[in-house]
C-alpha positions in Angstrom: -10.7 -15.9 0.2 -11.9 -17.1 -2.9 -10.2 -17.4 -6.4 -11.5 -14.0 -7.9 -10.9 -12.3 -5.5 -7.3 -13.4 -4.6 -6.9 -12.3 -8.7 -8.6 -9.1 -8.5 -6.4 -8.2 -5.8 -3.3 -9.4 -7.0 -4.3 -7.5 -10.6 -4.7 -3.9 -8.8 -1.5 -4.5 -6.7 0.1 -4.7 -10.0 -1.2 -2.4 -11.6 -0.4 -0.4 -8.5 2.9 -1.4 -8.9 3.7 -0.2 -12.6 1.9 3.5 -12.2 4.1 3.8 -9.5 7.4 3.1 -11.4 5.8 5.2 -14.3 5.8 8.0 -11.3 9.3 7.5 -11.0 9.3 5.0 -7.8 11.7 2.2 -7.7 9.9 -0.8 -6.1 11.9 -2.9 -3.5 9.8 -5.7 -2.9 6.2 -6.5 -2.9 3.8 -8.3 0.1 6.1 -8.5 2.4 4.8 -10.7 5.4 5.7 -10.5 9.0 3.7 -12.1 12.0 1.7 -8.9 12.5 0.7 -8.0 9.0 1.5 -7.4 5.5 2.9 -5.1 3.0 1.5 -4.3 0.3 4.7 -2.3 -1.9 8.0 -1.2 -0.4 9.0 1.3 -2.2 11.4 4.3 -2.9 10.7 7.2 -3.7 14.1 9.0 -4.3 15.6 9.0 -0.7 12.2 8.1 1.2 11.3 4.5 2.2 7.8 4.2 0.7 5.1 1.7 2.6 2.3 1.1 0.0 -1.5 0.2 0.7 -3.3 -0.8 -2.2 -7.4 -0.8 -1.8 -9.2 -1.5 -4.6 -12.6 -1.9 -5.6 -15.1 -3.2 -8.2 -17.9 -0.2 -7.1 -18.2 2.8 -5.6 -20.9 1.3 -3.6 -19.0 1.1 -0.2 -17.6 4.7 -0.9 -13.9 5.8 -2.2 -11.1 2.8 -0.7 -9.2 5.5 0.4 -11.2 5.8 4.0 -11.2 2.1 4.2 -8.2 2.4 6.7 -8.9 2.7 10.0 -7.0 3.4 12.8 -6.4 0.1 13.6 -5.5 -0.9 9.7 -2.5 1.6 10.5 -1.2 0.8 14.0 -0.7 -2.7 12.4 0.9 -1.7 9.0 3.1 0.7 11.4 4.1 -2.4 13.2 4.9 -4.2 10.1 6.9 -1.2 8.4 8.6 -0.8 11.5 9.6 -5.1 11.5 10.7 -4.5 7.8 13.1 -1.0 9.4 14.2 -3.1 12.0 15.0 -6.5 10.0 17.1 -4.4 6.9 18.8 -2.1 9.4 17.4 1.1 8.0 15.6 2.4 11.0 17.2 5.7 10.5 15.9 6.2 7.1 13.1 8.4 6.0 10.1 7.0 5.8 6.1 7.4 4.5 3.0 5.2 4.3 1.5 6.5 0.9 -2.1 4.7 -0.4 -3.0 3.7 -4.0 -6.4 3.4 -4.5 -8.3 2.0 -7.3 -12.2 1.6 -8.3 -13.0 -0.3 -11.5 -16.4 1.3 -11.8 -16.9 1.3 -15.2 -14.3 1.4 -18.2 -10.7 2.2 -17.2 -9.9 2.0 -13.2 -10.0 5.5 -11.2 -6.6 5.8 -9.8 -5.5 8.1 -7.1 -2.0 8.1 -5.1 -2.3 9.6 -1.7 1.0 10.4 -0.4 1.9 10.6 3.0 -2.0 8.9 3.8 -1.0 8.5 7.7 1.7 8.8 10.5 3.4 6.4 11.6 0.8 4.4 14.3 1.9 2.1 17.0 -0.1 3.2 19.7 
């Protein structure tokens, strides 16, 4: 991956990051790694475990970020947020996979949260 894009990335997850405090989220942690995938944002969202997936992009050329997640994309962020359940002992806690997408087509980004984007997928 190459510079830019590692930095564009790493901008819109924190950008991500702040609109979701300013929604009243309290982030736990950011890119979380396990052997089967990454995390974007762990976050709470008063007593709900929030799993984050930021997509951004530069154009609408490839259509809105939000239907970039396929069914696949899910079964292995389910995995991961159910490594991170397993590995801080809250497998019993309410949980959601929300998506923040963002498109810098022009001025300002276009900034959407979608909240409960997908079930949990491990099949």
């Amino acid at each position: 991956m190459s510079d830019d894009r590692r930095r564009f990335g790493q901008d819109s997850e924190a950008l991500a990051a702040e609109l979701l405090r300013q929604k009243g989220y309290e982030i736990v942690t950011q890119n979380w790694r396990t052997g089967t995938g990454e995390i974007d944002i762990i976050a709470r969202d008063r007593e709900t475990l929030v799993f984050v997936e930021v997509k951004a992009r530069r154009t609408r050329t490839f259509g809105n970020p939000k239907y970039a997640i396929s069914h696949k994309k899910q079964q292995k962020l389910s995995l991961t947020a159910l490594g991170y359940l397993k590995t801080t002992s809250q497998l019993g806690s309410k949980a959601r996979f929300d998506v923040v997408t963002l498109v810098f087509a022009g001025g300002s980004p276009e900034i959407e949260i979608v909240r409960n984007a997908f079930e949990f997928s491990c099949m």
